[in-house]
C-alpha positions as CSV (number, residue, x, y, z in Angstrom):
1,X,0.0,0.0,0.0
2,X,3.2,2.4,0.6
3,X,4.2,1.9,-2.9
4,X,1.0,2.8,-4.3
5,X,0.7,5.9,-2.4
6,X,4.1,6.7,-3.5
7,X,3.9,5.7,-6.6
8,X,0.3,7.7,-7.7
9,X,2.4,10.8,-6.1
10,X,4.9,10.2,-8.6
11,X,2.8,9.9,-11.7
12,X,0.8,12.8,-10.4
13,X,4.6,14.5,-10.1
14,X,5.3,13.4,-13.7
15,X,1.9,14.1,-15.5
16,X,2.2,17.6,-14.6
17,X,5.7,18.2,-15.2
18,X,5.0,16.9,-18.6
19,X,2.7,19.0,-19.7
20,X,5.0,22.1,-20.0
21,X,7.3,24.2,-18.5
22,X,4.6,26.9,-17.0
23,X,4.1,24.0,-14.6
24,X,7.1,24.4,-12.6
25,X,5.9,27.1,-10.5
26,X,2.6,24.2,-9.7
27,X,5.8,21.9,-8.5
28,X,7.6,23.3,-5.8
29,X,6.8,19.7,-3.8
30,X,9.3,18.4,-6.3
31,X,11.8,17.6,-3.2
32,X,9.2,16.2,-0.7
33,X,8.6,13.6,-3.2
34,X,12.0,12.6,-3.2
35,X,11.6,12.1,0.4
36,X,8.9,10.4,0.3
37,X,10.9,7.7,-2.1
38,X,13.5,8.4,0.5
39,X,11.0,7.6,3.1
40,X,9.2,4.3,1.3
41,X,12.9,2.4,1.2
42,X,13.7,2.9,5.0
43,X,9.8,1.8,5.7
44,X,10.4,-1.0,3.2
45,X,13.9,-2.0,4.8
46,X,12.2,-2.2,8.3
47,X,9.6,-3.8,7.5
48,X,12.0,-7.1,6.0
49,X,14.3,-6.9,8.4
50,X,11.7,-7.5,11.0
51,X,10.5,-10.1,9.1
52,X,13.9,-11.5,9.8
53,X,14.1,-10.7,13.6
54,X,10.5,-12.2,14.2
55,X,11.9,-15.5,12.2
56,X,8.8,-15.4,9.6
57,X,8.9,-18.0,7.2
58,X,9.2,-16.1,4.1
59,X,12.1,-14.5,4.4
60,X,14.8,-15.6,2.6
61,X,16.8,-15.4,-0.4
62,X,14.5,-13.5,-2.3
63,X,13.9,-11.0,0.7
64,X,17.9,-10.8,1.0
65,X,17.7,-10.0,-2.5
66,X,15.1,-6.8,-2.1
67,X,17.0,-5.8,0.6
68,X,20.2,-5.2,-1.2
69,X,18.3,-3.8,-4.3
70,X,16.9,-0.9,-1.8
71,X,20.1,-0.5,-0.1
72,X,21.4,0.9,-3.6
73,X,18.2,2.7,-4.5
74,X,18.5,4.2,-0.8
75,X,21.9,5.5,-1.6
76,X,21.0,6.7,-5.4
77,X,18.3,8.4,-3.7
78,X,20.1,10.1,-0.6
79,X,22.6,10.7,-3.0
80,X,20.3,13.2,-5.3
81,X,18.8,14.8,-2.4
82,X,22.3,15.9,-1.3
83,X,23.0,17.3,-4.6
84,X,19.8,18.6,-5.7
85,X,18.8,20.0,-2.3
């Protein structure tokens, strides 16, 4: 449900940026939505590594797996919001 909300933020984000540059002034939210991505991969990190702690039985590999792929997006992510911010 996080991604979702996120993710009809960022289409919203996108759909109006797209229709022209005499939008911009509409998008000043431009770096809240950043972190809010910023915000969805710590939530999403939490949530499987205490799926980990509380021994569930679906973590695994595949968890492991999502866990490293947000660890990068994480740092892409905290990486623009330095730079851009």
């Amino acid at each position: 449900m996080v991604n979702i909300a996120v993710h009809c933020v960022m289409y919203t984000y996108y759909g109006l940026s797209s229709l022209g540059p005499h939008m911009a002034k509409y998008l000043w939210w431009k770096k809240h939505l950043t972190a809010l991505q910023i915000g969805q991969f710590v939530f999403d990190m939490a949530y499987i590594f205490i799926e980990f702690l509380t021994g569930c039985e679906k973590a695994g590999a595949g968890e492991i797996f999502v866990l490293v792929f947000i660890s990068f997006l994480l740092i892409l992510f905290l990486s623009l919001y330095k730079k851009r911010y």
